[in-house]
N, C-alpha and C positions, 0 to 999 in steps of 0.2 A: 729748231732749238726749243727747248724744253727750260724753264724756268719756274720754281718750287721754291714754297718756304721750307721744305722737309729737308732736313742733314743730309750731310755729303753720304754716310753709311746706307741710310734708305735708298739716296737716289741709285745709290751702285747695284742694289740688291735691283731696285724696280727695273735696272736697266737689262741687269745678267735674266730677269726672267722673263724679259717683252726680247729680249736680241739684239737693243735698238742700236744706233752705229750713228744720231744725231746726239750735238752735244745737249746734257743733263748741268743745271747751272743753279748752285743752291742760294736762297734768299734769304735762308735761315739766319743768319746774325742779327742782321739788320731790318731784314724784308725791307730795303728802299726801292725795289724796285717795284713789288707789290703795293706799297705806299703811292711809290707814283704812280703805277696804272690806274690805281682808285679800286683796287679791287683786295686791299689788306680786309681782312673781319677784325678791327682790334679787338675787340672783345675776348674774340677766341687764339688771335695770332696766327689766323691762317687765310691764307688767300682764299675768295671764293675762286669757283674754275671757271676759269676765262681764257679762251683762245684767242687773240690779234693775228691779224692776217697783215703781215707789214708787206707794204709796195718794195720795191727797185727803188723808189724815191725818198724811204724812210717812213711813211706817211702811214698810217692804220689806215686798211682798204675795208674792213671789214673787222666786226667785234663778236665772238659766240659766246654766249656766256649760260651756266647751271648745265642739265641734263648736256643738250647741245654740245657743249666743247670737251665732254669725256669721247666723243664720237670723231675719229679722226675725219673721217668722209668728208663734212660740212667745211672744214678746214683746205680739206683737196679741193673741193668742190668750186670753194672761193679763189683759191690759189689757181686753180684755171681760168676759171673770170677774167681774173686781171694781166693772167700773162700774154691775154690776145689782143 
């Protein structure tokens, strides 16, 4: 799942040109969620990019964040880690 402070219009557009078929979930009104990760920029109102890797138990097994979390790999990569 993919969560953004960018409008539901953008999310749709970035989604129709990646292909992607996981849900796009916009933060934009409020950004509470980016608020609560700790990852809002208030200044600029936008999230810095941060990938969480949540467990089966709810729990952050892992955190990617800047260059790092534009790269899905690192995200796989963890997501296998924990599913062994």
């Amino acid at each position: 799942m993919l969560i953004s402070t960018d409008n539901l219009p953008s999310l749709r557009a970035f989604a129709g040109q990646l292909g992607v078929s996981y849900p796009l979930l916009s933060d934009f009104a409020d950004r509470k969620v980016a608020k609560a990760y700790g990852v809002l920029n208030e200044e600029r109102g936008i999230a810095n990019r941060t990938t969480f890797v949540i467990g089966l138990d709810g729990r952050i097994q892992e955190i990617i964040e800047g260059r790092e979390a534009l790269d899905p790999t690192g995200a796989l990569q963890a997501c296998r880690r924990i599913s062994k």
